[in-house]
Structure formats: C-alpha cells, structure tokens
C-alpha positions in Angstrom: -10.0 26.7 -11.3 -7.6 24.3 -9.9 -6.1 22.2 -13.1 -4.0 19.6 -12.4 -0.8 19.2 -14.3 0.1 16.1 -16.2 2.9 13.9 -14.7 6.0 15.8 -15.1 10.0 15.0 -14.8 9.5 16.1 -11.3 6.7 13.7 -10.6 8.4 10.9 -11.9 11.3 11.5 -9.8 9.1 11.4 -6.7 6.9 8.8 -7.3 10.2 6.8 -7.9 11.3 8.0 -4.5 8.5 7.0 -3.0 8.1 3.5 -4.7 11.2 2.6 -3.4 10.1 4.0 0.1 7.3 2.1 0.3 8.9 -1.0 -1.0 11.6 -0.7 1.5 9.2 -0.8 4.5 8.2 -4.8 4.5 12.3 -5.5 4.3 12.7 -3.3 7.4 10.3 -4.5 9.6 11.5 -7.7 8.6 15.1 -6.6 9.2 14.4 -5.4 13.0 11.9 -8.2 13.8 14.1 -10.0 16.1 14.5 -7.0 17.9 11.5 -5.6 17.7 8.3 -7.3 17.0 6.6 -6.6 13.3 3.2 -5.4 14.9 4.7 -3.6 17.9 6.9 -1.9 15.3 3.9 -0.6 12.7 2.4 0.4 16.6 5.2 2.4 17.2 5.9 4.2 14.3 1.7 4.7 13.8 2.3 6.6 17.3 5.5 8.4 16.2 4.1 10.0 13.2 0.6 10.7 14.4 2.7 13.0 17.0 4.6 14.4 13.8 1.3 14.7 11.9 -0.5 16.6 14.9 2.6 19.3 15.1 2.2 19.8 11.3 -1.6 20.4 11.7 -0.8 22.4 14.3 1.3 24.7 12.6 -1.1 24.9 9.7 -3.7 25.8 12.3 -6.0 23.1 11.0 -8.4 21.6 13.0 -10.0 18.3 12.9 -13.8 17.9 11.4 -14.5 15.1 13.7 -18.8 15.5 13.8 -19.0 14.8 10.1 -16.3 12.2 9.8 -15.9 10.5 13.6 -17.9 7.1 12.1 -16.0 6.5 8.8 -13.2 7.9 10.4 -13.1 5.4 13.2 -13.7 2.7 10.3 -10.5 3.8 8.1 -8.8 3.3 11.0 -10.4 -0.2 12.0 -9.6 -0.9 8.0 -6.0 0.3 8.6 -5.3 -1.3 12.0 -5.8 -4.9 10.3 -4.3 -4.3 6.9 -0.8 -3.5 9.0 -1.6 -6.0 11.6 -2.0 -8.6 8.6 1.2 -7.4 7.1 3.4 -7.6 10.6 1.7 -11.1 11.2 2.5 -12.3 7.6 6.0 -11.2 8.1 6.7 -13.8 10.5 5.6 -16.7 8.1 6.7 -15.7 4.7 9.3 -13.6 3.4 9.1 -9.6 2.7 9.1 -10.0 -1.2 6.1 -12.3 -0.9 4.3 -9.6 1.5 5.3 -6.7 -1.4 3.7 -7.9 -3.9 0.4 -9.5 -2.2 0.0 -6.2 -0.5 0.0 -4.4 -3.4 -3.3 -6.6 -5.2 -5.1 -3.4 -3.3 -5.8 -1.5 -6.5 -7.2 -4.9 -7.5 -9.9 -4.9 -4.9 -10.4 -1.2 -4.7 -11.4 -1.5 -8.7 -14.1 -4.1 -7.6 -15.4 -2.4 -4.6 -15.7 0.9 -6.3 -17.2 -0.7 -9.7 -19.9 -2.3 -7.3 -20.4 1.3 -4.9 -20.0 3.9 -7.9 -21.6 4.2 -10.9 -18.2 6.5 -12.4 -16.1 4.0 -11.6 -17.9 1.2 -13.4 -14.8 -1.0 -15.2 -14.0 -0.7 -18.5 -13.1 -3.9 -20.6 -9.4 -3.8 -20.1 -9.5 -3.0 -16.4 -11.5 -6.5 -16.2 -8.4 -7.9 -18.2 -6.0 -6.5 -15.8 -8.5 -8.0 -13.1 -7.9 -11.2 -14.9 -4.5 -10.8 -14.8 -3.8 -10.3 -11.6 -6.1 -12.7 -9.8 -4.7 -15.3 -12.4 -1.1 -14.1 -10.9 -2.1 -15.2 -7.4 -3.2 -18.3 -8.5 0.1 -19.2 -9.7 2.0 -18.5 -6.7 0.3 -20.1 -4.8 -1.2 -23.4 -7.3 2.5 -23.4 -8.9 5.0 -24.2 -5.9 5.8 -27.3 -4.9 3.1 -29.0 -2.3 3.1 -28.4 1.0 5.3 -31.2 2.6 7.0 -29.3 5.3 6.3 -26.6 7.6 8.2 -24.3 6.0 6.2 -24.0 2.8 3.4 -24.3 4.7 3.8 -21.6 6.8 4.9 -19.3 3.4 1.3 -20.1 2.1 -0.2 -19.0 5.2 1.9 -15.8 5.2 1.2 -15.3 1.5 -2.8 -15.0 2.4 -2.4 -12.8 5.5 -1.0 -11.1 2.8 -3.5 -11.0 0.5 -5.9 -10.4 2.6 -4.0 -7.0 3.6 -4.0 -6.2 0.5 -8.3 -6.6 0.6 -8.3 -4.5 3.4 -6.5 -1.7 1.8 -8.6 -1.8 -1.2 -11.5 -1.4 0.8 -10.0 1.4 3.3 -9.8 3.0 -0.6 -13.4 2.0 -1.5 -14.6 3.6 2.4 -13.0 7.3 1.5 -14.1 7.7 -1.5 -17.6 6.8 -0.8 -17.9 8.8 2.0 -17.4 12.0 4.1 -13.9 11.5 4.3 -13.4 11.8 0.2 -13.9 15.6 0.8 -11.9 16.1 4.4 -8.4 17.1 4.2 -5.9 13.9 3.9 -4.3 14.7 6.8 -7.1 14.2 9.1 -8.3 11.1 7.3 -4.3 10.0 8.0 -4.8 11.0 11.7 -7.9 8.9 11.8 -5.6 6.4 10.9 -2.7 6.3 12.8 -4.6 6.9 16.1 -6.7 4.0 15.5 -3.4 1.8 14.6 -1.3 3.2 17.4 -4.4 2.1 20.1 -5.7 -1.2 18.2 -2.6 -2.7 17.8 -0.6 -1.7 21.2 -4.1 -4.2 22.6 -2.4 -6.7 20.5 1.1 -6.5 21.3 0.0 -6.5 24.6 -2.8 -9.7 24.9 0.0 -11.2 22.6 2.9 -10.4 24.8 5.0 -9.9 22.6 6.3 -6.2 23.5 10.3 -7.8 24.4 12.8 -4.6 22.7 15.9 -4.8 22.3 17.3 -1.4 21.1 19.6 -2.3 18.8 20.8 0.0 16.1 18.9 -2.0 13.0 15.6 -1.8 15.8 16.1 1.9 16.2 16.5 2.8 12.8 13.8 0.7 11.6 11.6 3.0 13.4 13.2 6.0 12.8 12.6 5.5 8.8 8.9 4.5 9.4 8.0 6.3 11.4 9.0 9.9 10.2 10.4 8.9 6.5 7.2 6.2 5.4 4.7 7.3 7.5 4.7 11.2 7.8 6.6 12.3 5.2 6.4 10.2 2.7 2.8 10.4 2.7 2.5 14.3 3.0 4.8 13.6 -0.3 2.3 11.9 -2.3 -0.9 13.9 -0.9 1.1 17.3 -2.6 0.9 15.0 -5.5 -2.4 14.4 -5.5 -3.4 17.8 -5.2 -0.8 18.8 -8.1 -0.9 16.0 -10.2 -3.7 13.8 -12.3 -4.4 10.9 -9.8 -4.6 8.3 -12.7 -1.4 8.9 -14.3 0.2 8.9 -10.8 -1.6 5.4 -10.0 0.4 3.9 -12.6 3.5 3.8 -11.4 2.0 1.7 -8.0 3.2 -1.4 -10.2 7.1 -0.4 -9.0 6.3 -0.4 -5.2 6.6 -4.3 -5.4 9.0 -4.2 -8.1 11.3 -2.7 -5.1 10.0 -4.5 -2.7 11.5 -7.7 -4.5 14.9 -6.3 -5.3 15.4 -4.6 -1.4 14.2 -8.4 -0.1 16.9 -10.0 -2.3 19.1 -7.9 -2.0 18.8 -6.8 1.6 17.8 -9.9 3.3 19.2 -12.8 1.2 15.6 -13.9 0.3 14.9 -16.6 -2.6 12.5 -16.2 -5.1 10.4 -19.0 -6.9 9.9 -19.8 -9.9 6.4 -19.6 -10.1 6.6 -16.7 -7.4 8.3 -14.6 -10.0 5.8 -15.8 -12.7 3.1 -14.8 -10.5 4.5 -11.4 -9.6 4.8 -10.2 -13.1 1.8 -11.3 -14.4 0.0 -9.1 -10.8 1.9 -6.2 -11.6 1.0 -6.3 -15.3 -2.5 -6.8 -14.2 -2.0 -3.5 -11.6 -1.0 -1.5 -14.3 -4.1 -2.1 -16.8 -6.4 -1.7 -13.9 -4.6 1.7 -12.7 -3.4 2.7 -15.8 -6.2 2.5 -18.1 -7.2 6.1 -18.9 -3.0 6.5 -20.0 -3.2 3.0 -22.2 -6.5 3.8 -23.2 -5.4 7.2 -24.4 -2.0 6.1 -25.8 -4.2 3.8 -27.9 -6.5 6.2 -29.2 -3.9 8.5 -30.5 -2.2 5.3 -32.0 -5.5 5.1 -34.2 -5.7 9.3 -34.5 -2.3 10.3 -34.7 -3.9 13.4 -36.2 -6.5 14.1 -32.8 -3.6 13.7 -30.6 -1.0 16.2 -32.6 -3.6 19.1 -32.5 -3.8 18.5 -28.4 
C-alpha cells in the first residue's frame, strides 16, 4: 500500500525551494526581456526542457501512452500554451510582482471548476470564504488604484487581467487532468504534452509577431538557462517526487509563498513599486489561497482545537 507521509522538515525545505523558484521566474523573464522577448523566452525554454524531459524518459525507458491521452493531452497543452503566453504578454504591460500574484488566483479557479465537474471536490464552507477572499482581493487592486489617467496605469490594468486570466487558464489546465485520462498517466508525459504544445504554439507567435530579435547577452542567456533546466525540468520533477511522497493537500498550502517571493525578487531585483491597495489586495488573495488549499490542515487544526483529547491519541 502506498501511504503517503505527512509534510516533513524535508518537505518544507523543498517546497520553500521551490516557491522561491517559481516566484523567481516572472522577475527573470522580465529581467532578459529586452534581450530576449517574454514569449520567445517561455518558447525557448518549453523547447529546452522538453529535450531534457525526453532524455530522462529515455533513460527510465518509459514510453509515451499517446492513444488514450493524445486529445486531453493536446488540450493541456493548448491550456498551457495560453496561460504562458498570457503571462509573457502581461509582462510587457505591468510589472512581475503584479503578474505573481494574479497568476497564482489558479487554485481559486481550479476549486470552482472541480466543485462544478466533481462531486469529491464539492466546497466546503470555508473554501467559499477563502473564494470570497480572494476574488474580493482582486477587486481591490484593481477598484482601489488611482483612475486611469495615463497610459501607464492603464496599460498596468491591462497587464494585471492578462494576468488573471493566466491564472484561469491554469486553474482549468488543473480541472482538465484531473477529470480525465491524464489524472492516471505518469506526470511526465502529461508535462511532455505540455511543453511540446508550448514550444510549437508559441514559436507561431513569436514568429506572426515578429518579434524573435536576440541579443545574447549574459542576463538573456542565463534567463534561459534557469528556466529552462532549473523551473521547467527540474523543478517540476522536484515537486512530482513530492506528490508521489507527500499528502497533496498539505503540500498545496504552502502555494500562498510562490507570490510572496514573487513580490520580494520584483522589488528587490527589479526596483519595482508596490501600491497601496496592490499590497492590500495581495494579502487578502494569498489569505484567500490558503483557506481554499489549505482547508483539510485548518479544518483539522480546528477540530483538535475542540478535541484536544481525539487528536493526542492519533
């Protein structure tokens, strides 16, 4: 029987690794986008790590299922394509803090799609609060700022909804896989699906665009060096171990620092300044991301609260 352990010391450590992986990824395509452009970068690296990812199958001798899972497959990848083609598009209007947190509202949207598609997942009361929360979050960076009187803060709303609207299409890339043949095929073939798809979709773009200038500067080439091998291959082999070792819920939880880092590496790394009612906005969506992925652990912590007695004798 395959158990999985509760989150550990070790698990912790990695998810934090990761978190701050994950948030890094907006400020770096940000940080090479002059020399590189955002969508032919997320091309680039889609192609770089679906090379690594094929080697690793490879060597595992694992071969991809592609009769049973060709037509969700393909649609992952469809899903995937225009959640990172959202994200590089959004970079060039708002800033890479905005695009953390928006992009992370996915949990939001998965929680909706698979209370609508599954009858297990149906919501509990205090995932509809975190709902709440978070959708009242978004309506306060974007209601709260100041109006739109010049471009600038125009443009930063429209960034802000591509993305949001990322952040939609991840949720639903989540919904997709687990309500279909790809929720029992091995991650790394769904992963292939993918990148393959991203790699083809968006080099179409880059090139009806015509935006495919390089220049191959040092920030350019080690932008695509970390994401392609570090974010996209192994970082993600990284957090499929855990899913396998781990319980998914209590790993979930922690999603709620990817923007946190996000933030701080934006600052930090690329002078960016935050809002008011930005910062307002972002806390009350990561407090509404951790009731909606956290629930089972709050839910649980509130129970032995009540039984202190039940929970000793666990």
């Amino acid at each position: 029987m395959n158990t999985r352990l509760p989150v550990d010391g070790r698990a912790i450590g990695l998810m934090m690794l990761l978190c701050m992986t994950w948030g890094m990824q907006q400020v770096s395509i940000k940080l090479a986008a002059d020399d590189i452009a955002a969508v032919l970068q997320i091309c680039l690296r889609s192609g770089i790590a679906a090379v690594l990812l094929g080697l690793f199958m490879l060597w595992r001798k694992e071969r991809m299922n592609i009769a049973d899972t060709w037509k969700p497959g393909l649609l992952a990848g469809f899903l995937f394509s225009s959640e990172f083609f959202l994200v590089g598009e959004g970079l060039r209007y708002t800033t890479a803090s905005h695009i953390s947190v928006f992009l992370y509202s996915a949990p939001v949207f998965a929680a909706l799609g698979l209370h609508i598609k599954l009858p297990a997942e149906r919501l509990s009361l205090l995932q509809w609060a975190g709902i709440l929360l978070a959708f009242s979050g978004i309506a306060v960076t974007f209601l709260g700022r100041e109006a739109a009187t010049d471009t600038a803060t125009a443009d930063m709303i429209i960034g802000d909804m591509y993305g949001l609207m990322a952040g939609f299409c991840w949720g639903m890339t989540t919904v997709l896989i687990r309500c279909s043949t790809l929720s029992s095929t091995p991650a790394s073939q769904t992963l292939m699906y993918q990148l393959l798809v991203c790699f083809v979709l968006l080099l179409g773009a880059t090139l009806i665009s015509g935006r495919t200038d390089i220049q191959w500067s040092d920030i350019a080439i080690g932008s695509l060096v970390f994401q392609g091998i570090i974010v996209c291959f192994i970082s993600f082999l990284v957090w499929f171990w855990l899913l396998k070792e781990y319980v998914a819920s209590q790993l979930g939880v922690f999603s709620f620092m990817t923007p946190m880092f996000g933030i701080v590496f934006g600052v930090v790394v690329l002078g960016e300044k935050l809002e008011q009612s930005f910062i307002s906005g972002a806390i009350l969506v990561m407090s509404g991301i951790v009731l909606v992925s956290g629930q089972s652990l709050i839910q649980k912590y509130l129970n032995n609260r009540r039984n202190p007695e039940i929970s000793s004798t666990e």
